[in-house]
N, C-alpha and C positions, 0 to 999 in steps of 0.2 A: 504494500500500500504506500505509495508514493504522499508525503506528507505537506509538500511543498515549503513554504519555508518555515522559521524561526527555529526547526528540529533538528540537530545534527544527520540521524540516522531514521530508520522507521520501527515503527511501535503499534501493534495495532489497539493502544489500550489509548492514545492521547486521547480520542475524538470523545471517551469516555469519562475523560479524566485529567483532563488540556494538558498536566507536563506534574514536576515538581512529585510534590509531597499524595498528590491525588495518584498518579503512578506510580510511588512507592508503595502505597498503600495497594493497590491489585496486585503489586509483585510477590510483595508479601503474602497476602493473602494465599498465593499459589504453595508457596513454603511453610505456613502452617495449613493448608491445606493436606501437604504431603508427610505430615507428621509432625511430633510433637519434641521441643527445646529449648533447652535454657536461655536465660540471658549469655551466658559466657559460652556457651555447647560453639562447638566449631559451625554448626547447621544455623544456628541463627545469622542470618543474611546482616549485613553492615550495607545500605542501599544510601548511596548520592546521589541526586536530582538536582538537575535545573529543569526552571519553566521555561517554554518558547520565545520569554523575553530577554534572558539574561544572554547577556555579551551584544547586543544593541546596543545603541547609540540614545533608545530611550532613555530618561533621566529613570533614577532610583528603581531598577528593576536587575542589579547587579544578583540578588539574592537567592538563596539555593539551600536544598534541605537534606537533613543527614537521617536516615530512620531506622530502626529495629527494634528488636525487642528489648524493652528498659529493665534493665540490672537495678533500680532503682526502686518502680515500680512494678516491674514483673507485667507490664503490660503494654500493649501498642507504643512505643516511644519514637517522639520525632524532633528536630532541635532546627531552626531556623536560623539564615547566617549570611550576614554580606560580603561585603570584601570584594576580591579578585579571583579567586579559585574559582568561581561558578561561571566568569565569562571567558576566563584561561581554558576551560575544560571544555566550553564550545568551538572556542579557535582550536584547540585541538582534535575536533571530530569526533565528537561524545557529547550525548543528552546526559548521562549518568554511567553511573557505576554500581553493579553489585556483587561483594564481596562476601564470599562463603567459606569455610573449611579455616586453620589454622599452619602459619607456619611453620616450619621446625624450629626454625629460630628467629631474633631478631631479623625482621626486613622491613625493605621499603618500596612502595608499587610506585613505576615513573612512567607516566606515560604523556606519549609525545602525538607527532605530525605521522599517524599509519603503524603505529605502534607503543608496545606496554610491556617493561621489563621489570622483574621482582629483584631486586638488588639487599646484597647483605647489610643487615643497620648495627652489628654489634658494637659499631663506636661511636655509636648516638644513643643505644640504649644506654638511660637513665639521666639524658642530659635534657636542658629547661627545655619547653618551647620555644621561646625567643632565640637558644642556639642553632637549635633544629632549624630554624626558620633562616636565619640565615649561613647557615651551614651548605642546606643545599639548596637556597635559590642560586649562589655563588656557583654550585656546582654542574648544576645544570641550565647556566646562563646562555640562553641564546641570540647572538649576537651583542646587540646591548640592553638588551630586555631579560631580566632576572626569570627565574623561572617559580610559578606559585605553589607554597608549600601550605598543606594541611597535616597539622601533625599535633599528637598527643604530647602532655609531659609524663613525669614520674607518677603523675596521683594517676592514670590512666595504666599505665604498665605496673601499679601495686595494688590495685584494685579498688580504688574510693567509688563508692556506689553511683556516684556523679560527677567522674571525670568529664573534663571537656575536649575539644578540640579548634587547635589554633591555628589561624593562617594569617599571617603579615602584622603577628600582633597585634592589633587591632579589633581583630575580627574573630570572634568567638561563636561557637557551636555549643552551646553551655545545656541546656535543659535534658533532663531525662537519661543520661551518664551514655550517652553516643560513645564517649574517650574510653568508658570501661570497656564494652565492646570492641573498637577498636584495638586496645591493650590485649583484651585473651586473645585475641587472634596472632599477637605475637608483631602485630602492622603500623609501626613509630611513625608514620608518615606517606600521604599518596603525594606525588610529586610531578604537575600538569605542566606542558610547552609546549604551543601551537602558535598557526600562523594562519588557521583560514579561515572566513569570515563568517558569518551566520548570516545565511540567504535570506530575504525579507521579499516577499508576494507579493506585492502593492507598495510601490516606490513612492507611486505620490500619495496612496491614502498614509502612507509612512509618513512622509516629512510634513503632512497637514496637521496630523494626531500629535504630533514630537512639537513642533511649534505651540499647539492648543494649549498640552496639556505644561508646555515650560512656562506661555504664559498665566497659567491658573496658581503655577506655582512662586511667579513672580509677585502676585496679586495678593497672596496669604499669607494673612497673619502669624500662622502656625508656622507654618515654613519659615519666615523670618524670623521668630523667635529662636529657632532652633538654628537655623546660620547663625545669630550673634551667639548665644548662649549654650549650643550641644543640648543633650537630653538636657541636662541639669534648669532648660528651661521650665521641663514640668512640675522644676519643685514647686516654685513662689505661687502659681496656682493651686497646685495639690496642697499646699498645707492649708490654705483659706479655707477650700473646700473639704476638707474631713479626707484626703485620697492616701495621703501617705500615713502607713504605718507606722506608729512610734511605740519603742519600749514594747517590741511582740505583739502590738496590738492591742495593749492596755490603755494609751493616753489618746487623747485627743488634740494636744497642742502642747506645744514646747519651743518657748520663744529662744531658749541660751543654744539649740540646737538648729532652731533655721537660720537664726544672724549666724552662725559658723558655719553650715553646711549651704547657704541658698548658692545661686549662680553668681550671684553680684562677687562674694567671700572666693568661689574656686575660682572663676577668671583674676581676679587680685591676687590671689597664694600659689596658685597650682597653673595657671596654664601658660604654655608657653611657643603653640601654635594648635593651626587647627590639620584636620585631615578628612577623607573622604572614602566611599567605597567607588567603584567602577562609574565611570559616566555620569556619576552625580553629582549634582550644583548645590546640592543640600549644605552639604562640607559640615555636619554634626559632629564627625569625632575631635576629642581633643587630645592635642599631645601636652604633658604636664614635665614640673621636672621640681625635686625638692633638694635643695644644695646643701642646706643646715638643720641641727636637730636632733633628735632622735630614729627618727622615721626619710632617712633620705633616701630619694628614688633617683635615678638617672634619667635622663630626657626619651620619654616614649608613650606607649599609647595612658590618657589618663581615664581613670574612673567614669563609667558613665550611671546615669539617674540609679538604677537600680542598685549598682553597687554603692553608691553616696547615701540610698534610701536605706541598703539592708547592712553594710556595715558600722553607720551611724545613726542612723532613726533610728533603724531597728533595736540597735545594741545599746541605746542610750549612751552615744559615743562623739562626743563634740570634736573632735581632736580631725578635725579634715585632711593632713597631714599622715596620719595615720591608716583613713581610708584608703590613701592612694601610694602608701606601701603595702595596705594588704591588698588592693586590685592589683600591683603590678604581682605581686607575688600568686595569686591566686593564677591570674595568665600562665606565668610562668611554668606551676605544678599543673597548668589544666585542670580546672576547676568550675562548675555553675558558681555564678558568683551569688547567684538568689538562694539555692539549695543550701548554701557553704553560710551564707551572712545569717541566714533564716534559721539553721542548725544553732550557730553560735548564738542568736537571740534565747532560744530555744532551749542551751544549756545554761544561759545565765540563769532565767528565769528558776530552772531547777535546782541551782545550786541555790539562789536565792531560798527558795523552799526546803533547802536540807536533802534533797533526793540524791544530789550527787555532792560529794563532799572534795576536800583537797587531794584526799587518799587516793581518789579515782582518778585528781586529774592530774596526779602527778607534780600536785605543788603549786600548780596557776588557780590564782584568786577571779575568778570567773564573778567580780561583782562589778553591776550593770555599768558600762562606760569605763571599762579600766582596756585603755589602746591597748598599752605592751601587750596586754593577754589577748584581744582580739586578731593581731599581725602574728603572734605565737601560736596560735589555733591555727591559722593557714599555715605554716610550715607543716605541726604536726599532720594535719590532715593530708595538706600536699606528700608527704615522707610517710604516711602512714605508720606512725610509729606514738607509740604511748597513749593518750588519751584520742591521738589523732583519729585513730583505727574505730573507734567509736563515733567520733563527728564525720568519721568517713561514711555511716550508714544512712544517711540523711536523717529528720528529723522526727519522720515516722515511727522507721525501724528503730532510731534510739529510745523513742517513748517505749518502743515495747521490750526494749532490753532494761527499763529502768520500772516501770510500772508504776504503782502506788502514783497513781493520778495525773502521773506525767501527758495523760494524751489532754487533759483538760489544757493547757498550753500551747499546745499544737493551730499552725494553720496551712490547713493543707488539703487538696482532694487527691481522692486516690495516689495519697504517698508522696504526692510532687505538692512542693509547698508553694503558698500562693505569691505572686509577685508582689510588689510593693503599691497595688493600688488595691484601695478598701472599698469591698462590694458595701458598707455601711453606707457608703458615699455616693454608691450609684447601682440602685438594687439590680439591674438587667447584667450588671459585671457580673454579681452573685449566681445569675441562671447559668451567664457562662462558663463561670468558674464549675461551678456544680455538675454542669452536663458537655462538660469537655474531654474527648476524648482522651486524651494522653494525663487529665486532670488539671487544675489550676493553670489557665493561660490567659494572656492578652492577649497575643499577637494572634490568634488563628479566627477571631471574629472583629468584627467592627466596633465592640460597644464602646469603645472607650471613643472614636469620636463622635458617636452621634448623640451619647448621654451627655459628654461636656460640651457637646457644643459646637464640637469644631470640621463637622462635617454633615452635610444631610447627603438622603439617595431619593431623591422623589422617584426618581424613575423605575423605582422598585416597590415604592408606597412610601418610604421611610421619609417626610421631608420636613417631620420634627415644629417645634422645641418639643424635648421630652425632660420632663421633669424627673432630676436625677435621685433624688432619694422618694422615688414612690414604685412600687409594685405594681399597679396598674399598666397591663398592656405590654408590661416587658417579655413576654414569651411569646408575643408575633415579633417583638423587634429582635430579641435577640436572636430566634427561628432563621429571621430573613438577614441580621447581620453575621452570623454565625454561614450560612449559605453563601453569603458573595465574599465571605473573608475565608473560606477556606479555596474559592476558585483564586481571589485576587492575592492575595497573603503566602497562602502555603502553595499552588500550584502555579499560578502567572507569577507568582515570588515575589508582587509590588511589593515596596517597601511600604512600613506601618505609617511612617510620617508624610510620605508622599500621599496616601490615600485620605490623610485628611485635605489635600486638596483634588484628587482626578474625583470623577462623577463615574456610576457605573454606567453609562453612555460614551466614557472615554477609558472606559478597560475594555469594551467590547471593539472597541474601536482599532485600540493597540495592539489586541489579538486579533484581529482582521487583517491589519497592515502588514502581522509578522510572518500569520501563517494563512493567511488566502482563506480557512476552514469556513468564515461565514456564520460561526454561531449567530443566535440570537440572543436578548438579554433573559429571555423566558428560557431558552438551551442553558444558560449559561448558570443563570440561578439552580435547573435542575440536576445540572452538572456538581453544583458547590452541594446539593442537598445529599448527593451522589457518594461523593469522597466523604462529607459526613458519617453518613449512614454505613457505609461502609470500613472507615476506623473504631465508630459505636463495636458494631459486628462483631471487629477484629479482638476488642478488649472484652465483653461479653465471651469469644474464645478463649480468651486467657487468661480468664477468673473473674472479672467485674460483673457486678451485678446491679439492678437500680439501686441497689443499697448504701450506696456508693455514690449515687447524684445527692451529696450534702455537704454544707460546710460544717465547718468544726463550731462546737462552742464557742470558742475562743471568737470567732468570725461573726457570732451573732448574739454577744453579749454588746448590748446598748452604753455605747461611750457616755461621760456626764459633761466632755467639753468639749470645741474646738469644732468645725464647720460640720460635722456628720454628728453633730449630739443627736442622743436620743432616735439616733436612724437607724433598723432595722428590718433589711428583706424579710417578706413574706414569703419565706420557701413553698409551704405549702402550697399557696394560690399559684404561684411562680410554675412549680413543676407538674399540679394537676392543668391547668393551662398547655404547658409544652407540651406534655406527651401525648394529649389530642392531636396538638399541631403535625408534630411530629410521624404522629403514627406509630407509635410507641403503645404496649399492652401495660399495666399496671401494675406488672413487672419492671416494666422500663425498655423492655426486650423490643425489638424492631417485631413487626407482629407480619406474618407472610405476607401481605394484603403488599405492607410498606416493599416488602424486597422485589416484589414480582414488578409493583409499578416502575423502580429504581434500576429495574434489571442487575439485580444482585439476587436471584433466587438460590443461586451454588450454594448461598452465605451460609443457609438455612442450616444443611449437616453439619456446619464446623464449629456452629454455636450449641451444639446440644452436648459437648460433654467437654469441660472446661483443656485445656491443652497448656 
């Protein structure tokens, strides 16, 4: 089936499933269809994906997704990621990659212009990321163009339940422990160099769509906030609004921690240029550098919102300086920085309570906001060694290794903890958080711009205001954002910040121009309902249950200050709501009716006996 363009190669699953993380997912699906294993088993597939936009010339659509089965949670896992690697790996003649079986020994997969060689890594096992990385883009430099490195550190070759994976520094694969995966396989790095372009269908609806959508993003507020300021722009909002978690989730407001942590405090202390992923004008990352002190970092990539939110909100941690030695450190060991920050909140709290004493941890005073011990936790976990081995299980598994009330602290679904914005603050996050396939996500549905504000989709119904801390009506919105942010997010691979400005009349648009296919926005919706329903499926095969679509305690005890007081989802209305929409049994279970229409009827045998 000839694909025409935006596709390297052909695939008969795209038209089903447009690119990305929607084709992992059928790949998948084929391999647990064919029997049953582990997260670490040599059989569980390591699948890269790009969508039909990445290595274009469109703006923010660099992005490409890493998936298998999560060491962490023991269920569908998938991890989201920009950079250079995903449009390298086009110019090279490859939509994706999937990797199976284990190698004997340390290696590393290099693949070029017509071919792919497994190359020995014994002299990079156990070295940082940041070496790796430039170890062998150096080495496999062609011409004068470096060659892009994705590669694990040490917390991924020693087993932390939520290693990451790194390419250019910068650019992180963090969620759902991809890096462990990658690690049992014995695979320190895949290693991309090409030179040929990614065909495009429609040359002029190309450069009409590319112009539209740069002007929309020239026009937005969001976008510019984010040029001058990196993520860190969504603190100074987020904390008005009740969004950022502080202290685990207990406070509502905490003035000594945003004058030190807002954007205004890191561009003054810590930044010291800006950077970008592929083709994009956004220019969000920042590179920081800290010369004096305790906590010195050398000039490179710095902290972004999540890690600022879940190494110092989180930890009741003022010390800004400190965050951005433990992000640079966390990079290095390959690390979720949300998983890792959220742990660390997670064990203070306990020690606070007595549950975990000095005796366990080896000496470190684990009381709330002490940096040294917070930059100390990343090493051990990075080195898996002493109390690290423990915070190496994520936050879940450690509650159940400590008991005596530890899950009541906990925030988290299905095992993966929640990012740094608070479904208190915007009930339709909570649905998603709740009925998210891989568990606790933002990035695979829309709601974070259409509840704050900073996007509407009329052309899909959604064309808002929606009032953020109310339950009313959020299970069609999040239904239909959760639908077009798993086409446009995880399988067109837009970037999260660019979508608060393109329209879904300008995603249909930019998949038209790349690949000639012709969707429409009604294909295209069914398409995202499609890849939904289908990772739902995949995690119902490997043990989840509606049991499972809830937040924690901790998630829906009512704050007494700061912009989400007194706000709490209505779960209940929320998910009897959904799973009408949805088509879902009262179970939670996709119900035949749902698979026959979606053309997932196979699904059916693989969910009846957990795997």
């Amino acid at each position: 089936m000839d694909l025409g363009g935006g596709y390297a190669g052909r695939m008969l699953r795209v038209q089903r499933f447009v690119g990305g993380c929607g084709v992992a997912a059928g790949l998948f699906a084929d391999h647990v269809a064919a029997g049953r294993f582990g997260p670490t088993d040599p059989a569980n597939p390591l699948i890269v994906m790009t969508g039909p936009l990445c290595g274009t010339s469109l703006p923010a659509v660099a992005r490409f997704t890493v998936s298998s089965r999560s060491p962490l949670t023991g269920l569908w896992g998938e991890s989201n990621v920009g950079g250079y690697f995903g449009a390298e790996l086009k110019f090279a003649g490859l939509d994706g990659i999937v990797i199976v079986g284990r190698a004997a020994a340390p290696a590393y997969l290099f693949v070029h212009d017509g071919g792919a060689e497994l190359e020995p890594a014994g002299d990079l096992w156990g070295k940082d990321a940041y070496e790796v990385c430039d170890l062998l883009a150096a080495r496999h430099r062609c011409d004068t163009k470096p060659a892009q490195v994705f590669t694990i550190g040490p917390a991924g070759e020693r087993g932390a339940l939520y290693a990451a994976i790194v390419n250019r520094k910068h650019h992180v694969a963090g969620r759902t422990g991809m890096g462990t995966v990658m690690g049992s396989k014995n695979l320190k790095a895949v290693v991309v160099s090409g030179r040929a372009a990614v065909p495009i269908a429609d040359k002029r609806l190309f450069e009409e769509v590319k112009k539209r959508v740069l002007q929309k993003m020239r026009d937005s507020i969001v976008i510019e906030s984010l040029r001058e300021a990196g993520t860190l722009a969504v603190m100074d909002p987020g904390i008005l609004m009740g969004d950022v978690p502080i202290k685990n989730w207990q406070v509502g407001e905490w003035d000594a921690g945003y004058e030190a942590l807002c954007s205004t405090s890191y561009g003054n202390r810590l930044q010291v240029g800006r950077k970008t992923c592929f083709a994009c004008p956004v220019v969000c990352k920042r590179e920081v550098e800290v010369t004096e002190g305790r906590f010195k970092v050398a000039r490179g990539a710095g902290p972004e919102y999540e890690t600022v939110a879940s190494r110092g909100m989180l930890c009741f941690n003022s010390d800004l300086e400190a965050v951005a030695r433990a992000s640079e450190l966390a990079n290095r060991y390959g690390l979720d920085t949300i998983t890792l920050g959220a742990t660390i909140a997670f064990a203070m709290e306990c020690f606070e309570h007595g549950l975990i004493t000095t005796e366990q941890t080896g000496g470190l005073d684990l009381t709330w906001g002490n940096a040294e011990t917070i930059v100390r936790c990343v090493e051990l976990t990075g080195e898996q060694e002493g109390f690290g081995k423990l915070l190496g299980l994520g936050s879940a598994r450690m509650a159940d290794a400590i008991g005596r009330g530890a899950h009541d602290f906990l925030a988290c679904v299905r095992k993966l903890e929640a990012p740094m914005h608070d479904p208190r603050a915007a009930h339709g996050m909570g649905l998603a958080y709740a009925t998210g396939p891989r568990g606790a996500c933002h990035v695979s549905s829309l709601n974070m711009a259409l509840e704050h504000g900073m996007n509407s989709y009329p052309e899909i119904g959604l064309d808002g205001p929606f009032e953020e801390r109310s339950s009313q009506g959020k299970a069609r919105l999040t239904k239909l954002a959760q639908d077009l942010g798993q086409v446009a997010l995880t399988s067109a691979s837009v970037c999260q910040h660019a979508a608060s400005a393109f329209g879904a009349s300008d995603l249909r648009d930019m998949l038209d121009a790349v690949t000639g296919v012709g969707w429409t926005l009604p294909e295209l919706m069914e398409c995202g309902e499609r890849i939904w329903m289908l990772k739902r499926a995949l995690s119902h095969a490997l043990g989840s249950t509606g049991a499972d679509d809830r937040l924690t305690r901790r998630m829906l005890t009512a704050l007494s200050s700061g912009g989400a007081s007194g706000s709490v989802p209505d779960m209940e209305l929320m998910l009897g709501e959904y799973y009408e929409l949805r088509g879902l049994d009262r179970s939670g279970r996709p119900t035949r009716e749902t698979l026959d229409r979606l053309g997932l009827a196979d699904l059916a045998g693989i969910m009846e006996e957990p795997r």
